[in-house]
C-alpha positions, 0 to 999 in steps of 0.5 A: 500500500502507497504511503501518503506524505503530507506537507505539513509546512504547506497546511500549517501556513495555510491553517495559520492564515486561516485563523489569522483572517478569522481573527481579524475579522472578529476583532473588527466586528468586535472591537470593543470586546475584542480590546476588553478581552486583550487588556484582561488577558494581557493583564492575567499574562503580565507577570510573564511579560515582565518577567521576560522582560526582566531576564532579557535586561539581566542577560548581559550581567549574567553572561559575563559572569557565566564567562567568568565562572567558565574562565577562572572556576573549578571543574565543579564551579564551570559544570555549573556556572549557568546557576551560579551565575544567576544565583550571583546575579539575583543575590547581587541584585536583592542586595542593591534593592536592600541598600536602596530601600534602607538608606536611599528610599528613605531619604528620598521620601524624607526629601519629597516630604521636605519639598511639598511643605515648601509648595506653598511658598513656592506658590505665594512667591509666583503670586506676589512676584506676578502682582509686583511686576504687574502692578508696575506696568512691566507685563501687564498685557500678558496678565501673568497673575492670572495666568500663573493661577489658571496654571496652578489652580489644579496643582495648588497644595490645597488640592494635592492635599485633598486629592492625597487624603481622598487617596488615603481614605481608599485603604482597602483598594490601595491595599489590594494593589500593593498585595496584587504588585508584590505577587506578581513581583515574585512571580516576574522575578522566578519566571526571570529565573527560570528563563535564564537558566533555560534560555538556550533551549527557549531560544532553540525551539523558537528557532526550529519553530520558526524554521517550520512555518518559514523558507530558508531565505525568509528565517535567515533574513527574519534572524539577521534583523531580529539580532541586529535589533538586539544589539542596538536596543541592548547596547542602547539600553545598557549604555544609557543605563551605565551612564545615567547612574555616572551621571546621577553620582556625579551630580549628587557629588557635585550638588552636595559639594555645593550645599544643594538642598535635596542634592541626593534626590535631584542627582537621581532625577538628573540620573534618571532624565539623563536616560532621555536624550536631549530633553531629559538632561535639560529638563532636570537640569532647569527643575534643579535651578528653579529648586535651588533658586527658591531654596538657595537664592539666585546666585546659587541657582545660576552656579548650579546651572553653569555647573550642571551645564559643564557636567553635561557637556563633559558627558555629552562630549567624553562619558557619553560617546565612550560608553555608546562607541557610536552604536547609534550614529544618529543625527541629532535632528533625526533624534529629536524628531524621533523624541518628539514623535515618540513622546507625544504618542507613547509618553516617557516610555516612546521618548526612551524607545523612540531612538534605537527604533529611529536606529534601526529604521536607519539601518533598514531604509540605508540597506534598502537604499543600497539594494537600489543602488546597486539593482540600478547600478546592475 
């Protein structure tokens, strides 16, 4: 009897456009079910998501200590170095996280307390400060007055008092969340775990899966962009991650140094927007000045900024370039663009992610090109 063979790559392409088209199709009749369904079941998965995220951040840090393990261990230490470099990594890790909730969160919390009870006479000194000058005439075409209290009504310290007890009054729903955070904390780190002890085979099944349903050609080229996206988004992010806590630690010092108040918490916010090109370093560097000007006087404030200015630029010009090795090597219009449009969109999350996805879009119209070329060329 003639054996039958089946293509199984022929119907399973088929059957997967199948249910793509069908699925499709109920979304479009569905739409507001279907979004409701997908942010349900992406909330039931988001310990996953994160926990995969958290590994594939991790994943550097580890490799080199496997590599360190594998170079200078003992036979023992290299037959398990894949464990003990996550072991190392995580005891690292809940470590640092230790250190911060004990002496930097504390003190953060104790300087964001500080701030606040100082709201109100930020907020008189603007009102007074827009009376006078109106009063002589200066900017009365603008009404600052009446625009600075248009601008602050729903910022004044009344309401963010308000809004806060509102908030606190709220204890059992407060508590619920923290309760449903720290578990899916948990939870996001084992899976972490658990997908860096076995990311080789993770990533060995997704190869011969995709290998399955695709050609040759297509695999190979789908591979080629998916690494060369991993590099420019984990060189981008590992690079601005090392040199905001060198910035972040620089000006701390260097706010310390110069008797700022609340230097601990304004170096982390310089720290933190520094991950933002551009934008970022500016905006924390004006909210610094403006602290530091009602706290400390103007003087003060314009010799913070002039230093805060000179510390920019040796990062933009010296730490900066150092760190990246010019991975990106983008023009600066293109990143502001690409800021812009991803700020505007996504919020802080697309200003982070707009440059490496400017990057390698770069990349992919600069092959195309080429490809052009040299098709005409031909």
């Amino acid at each position: 009897m003639r054996k039958i063979k089946i293509d199984w790559n022929y119907w399973i392409i088929r059957f997967l456009f199948l249910m793509a088209v069908i699925l499709g199709y109920k979304f479009i009749s569905n739409y507001q079910i279907a979004v409701n369904s997908l942010q349900n079941f992406l909330h039931v998965l988001s310990p996953f998501i994160m926990g995969f995220i958290l590994a594939y951040l991790l994943n550097g840090a580890q490799k080199r200590i496997e590599n360190l393990c594998q170079k200078f261990g003992t036979p023992f230490i290299k037959k398990r170095s894949r464990g003990l470099s996550v072991l190392i990594l995580y005891l690292c890790a809940f470590y640092l996280i230790f250190i911060a909730l004990n002496y930097l969160v504390p003190l953060i919390i104790n300087n964001v307390i500080d701030l606040l009870t100082l709201l109100p006479t930020f907020y008189n000194y603007l009102i007074d400060l827009a009376t006078n000058l109106e009063d002589q005439g200066v900017i009365e075409f603008i009404r600052l007055e009446e625009l600075l209290t248009n601008l602050t009504a729903d910022y004044s310290p009344d309401k963010l008092l308000l809004q806060w007890t509102q908030a606190l009054t709220s204890l059992g729903a407060f508590t619920k969340g923290v309760s449903s955070f720290v578990i899916n904390f948990f939870l996001s780190v084992i899976i972490s775990i658990y997908t860096l002890l076995f990311k080789d085979s993770i990533l060995t099944f997704i190869a011969q899966a995709s290998r399955k349903v695709m050609s040759e050609s297509v695999f190979n080229s789908s591979r080629h962009w998916i690494q060369t996206t991993n590099q420019i988004f984990y060189k981008f992010i590992s690079s601005q991650f090392i040199d905001a806590c060198i910035v972040g630690v620089s000006a701390s010092i260097l706010l310390l140094l110069m008797n700022v108040k609340f230097a601990i918490t304004l170096g982390l916010l310089l720290g933190i927007c520094n991950m933002i090109p551009y934008f970022g370093s500016i905006f924390a560097s004006v909210v610094t000045a403006v602290i530091t000007f009602f706290t400390g006087g103007l003087s003060h404030a314009v010799s913070v900024l002039f230093a805060l200015i000179v510390l920019q630029q040796i990062d933009g010009n010296i730490i900066g370039p150092r760190i990246m090795s010019g991975a990106l090597n983008l023009n600066p219009i293109i990143i502001i663009i690409s800021i812009t449009i991803g700020g505007a969109y996504l919020g802080i999350l697309g200003m982070f992610l707009a440059v490496p996805i400017a990057a390698i879009l770069k990349i992919i119209v600069t092959n195309w090109l080429d490809d052009s070329m040299k098709e005409t060329s031909l």
